[in-house]
Residue, then its C-alpha position, 0 to 999 in steps of 0.5 A: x798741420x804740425x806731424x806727430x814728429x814735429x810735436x815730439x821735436x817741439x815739447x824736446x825743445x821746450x824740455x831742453x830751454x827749461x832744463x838749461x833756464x834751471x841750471x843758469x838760475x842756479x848758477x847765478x844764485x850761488x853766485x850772488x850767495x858767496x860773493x853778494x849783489x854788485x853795487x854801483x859804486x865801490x865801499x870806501x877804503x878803509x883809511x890806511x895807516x899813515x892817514x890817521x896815527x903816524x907820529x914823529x917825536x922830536x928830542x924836545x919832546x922825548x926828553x920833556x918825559x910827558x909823552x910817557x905818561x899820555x902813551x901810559x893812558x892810552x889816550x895816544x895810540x898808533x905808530x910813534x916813529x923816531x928818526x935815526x938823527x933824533x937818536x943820534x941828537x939825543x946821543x950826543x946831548x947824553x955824552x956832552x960834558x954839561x952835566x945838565x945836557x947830560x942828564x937831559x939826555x940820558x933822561x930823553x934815553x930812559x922815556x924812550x925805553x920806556x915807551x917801546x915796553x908799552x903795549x899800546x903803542x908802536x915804536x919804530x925807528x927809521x933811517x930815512x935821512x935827508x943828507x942835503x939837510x943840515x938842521x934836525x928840525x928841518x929834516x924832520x918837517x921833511x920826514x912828516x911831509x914825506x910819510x905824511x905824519x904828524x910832529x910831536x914836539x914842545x919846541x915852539x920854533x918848530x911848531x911855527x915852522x912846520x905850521x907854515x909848510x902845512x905839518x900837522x903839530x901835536x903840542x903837549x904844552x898845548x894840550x896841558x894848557x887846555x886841560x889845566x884847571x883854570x886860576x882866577x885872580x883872588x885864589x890862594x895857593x901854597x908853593x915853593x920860592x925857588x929863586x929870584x924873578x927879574x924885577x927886585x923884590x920877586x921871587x919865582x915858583x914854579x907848578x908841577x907842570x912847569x907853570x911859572x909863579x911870580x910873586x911880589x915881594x917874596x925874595x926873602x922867602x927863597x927856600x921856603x914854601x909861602x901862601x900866595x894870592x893869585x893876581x892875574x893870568x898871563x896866557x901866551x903861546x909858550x906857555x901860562x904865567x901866573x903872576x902873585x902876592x904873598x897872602x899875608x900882605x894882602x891880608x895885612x893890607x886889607x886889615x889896615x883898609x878895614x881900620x881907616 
């Protein structure tokens, strides 16, 4: 038979276990609130730097000048790093005594002070070398494997052979290829005859971007600007050929067609 004492003794101990079960609930509930429900597996990293927007420039590149004008848009964003030898080789190429080479480097110089005035982009320079490494272009797949980055460049040799060791290259001539508007065979342009092409009797244009114009017939026409007709598209890896007549003689052909 419970003694008064005892009831006393049993509803002090009920008090205590309901006092202490109070604090721990509390205790637990602030926790939860600053630092939430653990989860049972951990959220994913977020992707780190060198994963998603580290870049190299080669020289081929930074002389090119085109890489300005995409950092100028936005489209590229993230770290651009230039190696202390592409400095060094683009140096070099703007003291040599080819007047040419020297403009092309000194050119190569100015986009690079360009780009490092740009908001959006980041351009850093690093000394990392490879002394064992004779080769600029080798030194710099070694680089991008290292840092795990990837290559800008327009050098096409370099693009085969950073491929082959599993680089990854951003080609601007690529990417102008893909954005070019496309010339069927039948359009007409006008363009400028610049020069003579290898087989006789042609002469040469060229695009805005580089493309390269063949025209039949047209050598006479040097230093001129002329109608052309678009007779075929030759596309390679290199770059797009567009291969032409001149208008006239495709509208004198076709006259003298009509008459017979």
């Amino acid at each position: 038979m419970m003694t008064p004492s005892s009831s006393v003794v049993a509803q002090m101990g009920g008090l205590v276990f309901l006092l202490a079960l109070s604090y721990f609930g509390l205790v637990i509930g602030i926790r939860v609130g600053k630092e939430g429900w653990p989860t049972s597996s951990p959220s994913p990293k977020a992707p780190k730097e060198s994963d998603t927007s580290l870049k190299l420039l080669d020289t081929s590149v930074i002389i090119d000048g085109r890489i300005a004008d995409l950092c100028e848009t936005g489209f590229i964003e993230g770290t651009l790093i230039v190696p202390q030898f592409i400095l060094l080789e683009l140096q070099h190429i703007s003291d040599s005594s080819d007047g040419l080479k020297r403009a092309r480097g000194r050119r190569g110089l100015d986009v690079l002070n360009a780009i490092q005035k740009m908001s959006n982009v980041t351009v850093t320079i690093t000394e990392e070398d490879f002394p064992n490494v004779k080769e600029v272009d080798s030194k710099l797949v070694e680089l991008a494997k290292k840092i795990d980055a990837k290559i800008f460049t327009n050098d096409l040799n370099l693009n085969k052979v950073a491929g082959i060791q599993g680089v990854k290259i951003l080609n601007i001539n690529e990417l102008c290829n893909a954005l070019k508007p496309v010339v069927l065979p039948g359009e007409t342009m006008r363009v400028f005859v610049l020069k003579e092409g290898k087989e006789a009797g042609q002469g040469v244009a060229y695009l805005d971007d580089g493309t390269m114009i063949v025209i039949d017939h047209a050598k006479r026409w040097i230093g001129k600007n002329v109608d052309v007709m678009v007779t075929s598209v030759l596309q390679t890896s290199a770059g797009r050929m567009i291969f032409t007549r001149l208008k006239e003689e495709t509208e004198r052909e076709e006259l003298s067609f009509a008459r017979v």
